[in-house]
C-alpha positions as CSV (number, residue, x, y, z in Angstrom):
1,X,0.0,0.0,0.0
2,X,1.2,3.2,-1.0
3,X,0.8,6.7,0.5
4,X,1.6,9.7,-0.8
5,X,2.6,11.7,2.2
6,X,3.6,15.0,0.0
7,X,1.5,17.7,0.8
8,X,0.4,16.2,4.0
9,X,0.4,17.3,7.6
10,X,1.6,15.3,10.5
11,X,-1.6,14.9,12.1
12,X,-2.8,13.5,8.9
13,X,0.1,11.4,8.3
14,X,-0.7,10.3,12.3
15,X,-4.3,9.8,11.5
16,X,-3.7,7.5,9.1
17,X,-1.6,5.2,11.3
18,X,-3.1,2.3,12.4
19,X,-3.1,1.0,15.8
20,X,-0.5,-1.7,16.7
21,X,-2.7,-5.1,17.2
22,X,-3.2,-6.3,20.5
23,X,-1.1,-9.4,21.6
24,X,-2.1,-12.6,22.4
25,X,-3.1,-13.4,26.2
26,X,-0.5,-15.2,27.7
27,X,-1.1,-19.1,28.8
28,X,-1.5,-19.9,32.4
29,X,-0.9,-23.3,31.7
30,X,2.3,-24.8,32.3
31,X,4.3,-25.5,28.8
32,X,6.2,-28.7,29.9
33,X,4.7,-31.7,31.9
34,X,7.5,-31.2,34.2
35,X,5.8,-28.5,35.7
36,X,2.7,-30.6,36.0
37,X,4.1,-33.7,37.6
38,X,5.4,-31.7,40.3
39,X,2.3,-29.8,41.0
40,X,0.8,-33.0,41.0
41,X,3.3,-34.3,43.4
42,X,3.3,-31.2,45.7
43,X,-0.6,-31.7,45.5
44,X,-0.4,-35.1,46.9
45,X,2.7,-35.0,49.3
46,X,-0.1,-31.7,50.6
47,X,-2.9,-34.3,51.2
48,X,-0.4,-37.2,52.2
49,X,0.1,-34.7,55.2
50,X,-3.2,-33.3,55.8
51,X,-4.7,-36.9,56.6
52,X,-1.5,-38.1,58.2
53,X,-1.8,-35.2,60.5
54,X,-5.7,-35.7,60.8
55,X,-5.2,-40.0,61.2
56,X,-2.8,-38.6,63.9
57,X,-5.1,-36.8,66.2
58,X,-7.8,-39.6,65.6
59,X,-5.4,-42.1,67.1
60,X,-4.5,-39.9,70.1
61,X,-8.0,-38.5,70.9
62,X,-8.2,-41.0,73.7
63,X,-5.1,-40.0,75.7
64,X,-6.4,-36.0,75.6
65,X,-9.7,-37.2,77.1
66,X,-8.1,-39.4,79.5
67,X,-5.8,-36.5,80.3
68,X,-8.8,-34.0,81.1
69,X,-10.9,-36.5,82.6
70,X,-7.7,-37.0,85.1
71,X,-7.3,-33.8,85.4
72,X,-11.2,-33.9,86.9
73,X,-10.3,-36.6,89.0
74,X,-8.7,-34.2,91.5
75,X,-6.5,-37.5,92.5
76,X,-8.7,-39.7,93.7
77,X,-6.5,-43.0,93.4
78,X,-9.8,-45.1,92.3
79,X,-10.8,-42.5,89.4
80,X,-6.8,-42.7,88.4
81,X,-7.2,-46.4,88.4
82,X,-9.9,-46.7,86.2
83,X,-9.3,-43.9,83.9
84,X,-5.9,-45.8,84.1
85,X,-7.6,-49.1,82.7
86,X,-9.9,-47.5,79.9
87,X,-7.0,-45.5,78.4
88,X,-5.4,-49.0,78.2
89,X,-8.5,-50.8,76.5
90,X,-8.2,-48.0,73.7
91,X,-4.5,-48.3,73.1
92,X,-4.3,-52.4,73.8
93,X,-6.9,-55.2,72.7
94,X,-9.2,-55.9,74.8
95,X,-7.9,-59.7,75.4
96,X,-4.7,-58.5,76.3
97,X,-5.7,-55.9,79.2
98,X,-9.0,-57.0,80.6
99,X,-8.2,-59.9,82.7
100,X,-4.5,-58.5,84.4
101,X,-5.2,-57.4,88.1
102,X,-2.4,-56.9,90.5
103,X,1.3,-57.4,90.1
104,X,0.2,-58.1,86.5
105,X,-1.6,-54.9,85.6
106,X,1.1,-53.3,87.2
107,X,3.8,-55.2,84.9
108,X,1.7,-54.5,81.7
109,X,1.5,-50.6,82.5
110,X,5.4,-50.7,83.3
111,X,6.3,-52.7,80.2
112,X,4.0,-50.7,77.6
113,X,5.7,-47.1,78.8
114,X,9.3,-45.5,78.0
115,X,11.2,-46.4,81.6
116,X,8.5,-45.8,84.1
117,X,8.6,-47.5,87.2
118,X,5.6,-47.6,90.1
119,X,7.0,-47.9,93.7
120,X,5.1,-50.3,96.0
121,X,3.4,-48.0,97.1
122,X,2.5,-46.5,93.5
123,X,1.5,-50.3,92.9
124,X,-0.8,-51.2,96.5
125,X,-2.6,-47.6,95.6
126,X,-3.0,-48.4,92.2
127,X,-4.6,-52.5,92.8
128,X,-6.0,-51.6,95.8
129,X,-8.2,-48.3,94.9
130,X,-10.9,-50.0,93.0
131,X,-11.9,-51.7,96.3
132,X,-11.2,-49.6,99.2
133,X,-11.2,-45.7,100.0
134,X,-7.6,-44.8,99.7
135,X,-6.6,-40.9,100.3
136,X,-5.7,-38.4,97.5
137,X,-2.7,-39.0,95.8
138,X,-0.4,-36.3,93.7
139,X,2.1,-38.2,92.9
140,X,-0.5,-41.0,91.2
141,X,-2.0,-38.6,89.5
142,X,1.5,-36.9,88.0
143,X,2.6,-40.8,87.1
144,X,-0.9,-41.6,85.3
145,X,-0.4,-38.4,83.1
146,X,3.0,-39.4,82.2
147,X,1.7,-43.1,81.3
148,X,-0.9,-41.6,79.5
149,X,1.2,-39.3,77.4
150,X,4.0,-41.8,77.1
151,X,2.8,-45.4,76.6
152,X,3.5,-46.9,72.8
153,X,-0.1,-48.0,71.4
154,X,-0.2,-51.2,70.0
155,X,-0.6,-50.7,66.2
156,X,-4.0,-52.3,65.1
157,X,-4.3,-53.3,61.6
């Protein structure tokens, strides 16, 4: 196309320009599939924690009851004991904690926790409480809390 620009002005000549096309909108999408296997990845490493984190606080949702419901207890030796005994049933199968009583339930509670050891006192208090008034106990209460928080669960399948 030809223009004779003799005689012309520069607003004319400027008139006659035409405008510069726009460009093309730019792609969001990633241009390799490198870039979409490792969103993909990140994605699911993201959900691989979100419901390990979630499965997590599930399987502990019985020791922070046990723990409030000991902190209720106000460390009465017989409330200790049983809270004591359903925190195990929880963590242990039932055919493995429901029949010990005495030196045994005291062997199973010392054996399933990271180097705890009840005196013999800690272990009358603890066999005896179910069946007789025994007085308030601190010390119980401060060793039940650290079974509670320390004891390796059994892993059910």
């Amino acid at each position: 196309m030809s223009v004779d620009v003799e005689g012309k002005s520069l607003v004319d000549l400027l008139d006659m320009l035409e405008p510069a096309p726009a460009p093309d909108p730019v792609s969001m999408v990633p241009q390799t599939w490198g870039w979409v296997v490792l969103a993909v990845l990140v994605a699911g490493l993201i959900a691989f924690g979100v419901h390990a984190y979630l499965r997590h606080l599930r399987m502990n949702a019985y020791r922070r009851e046990a723990l409030i419901e000991l902190a209720a207890a106000k460390d009465n030796p017989a409330k200790i004991a049983e809270i004591l005994r359903r925190a195990a049933l929880v963590a242990f199968p039932r055919s493995q904690v429901a029949g010990l009583h005495g030196d045994e339930w005291i062997s199973f509670l010392t054996q399933t926790s990271d180097n705890m050891h009840f005196s013999d006192a800690d272990t009358h208090t603890l066999t005896a409480a179910p069946y007789t008034t025994i007085p308030a106990n601190p010390e119980l209460t401060k060793l039940a809390q650290r079974w509670i928080t320390s004891h390796k669960r059994e892993r059910k399948t």
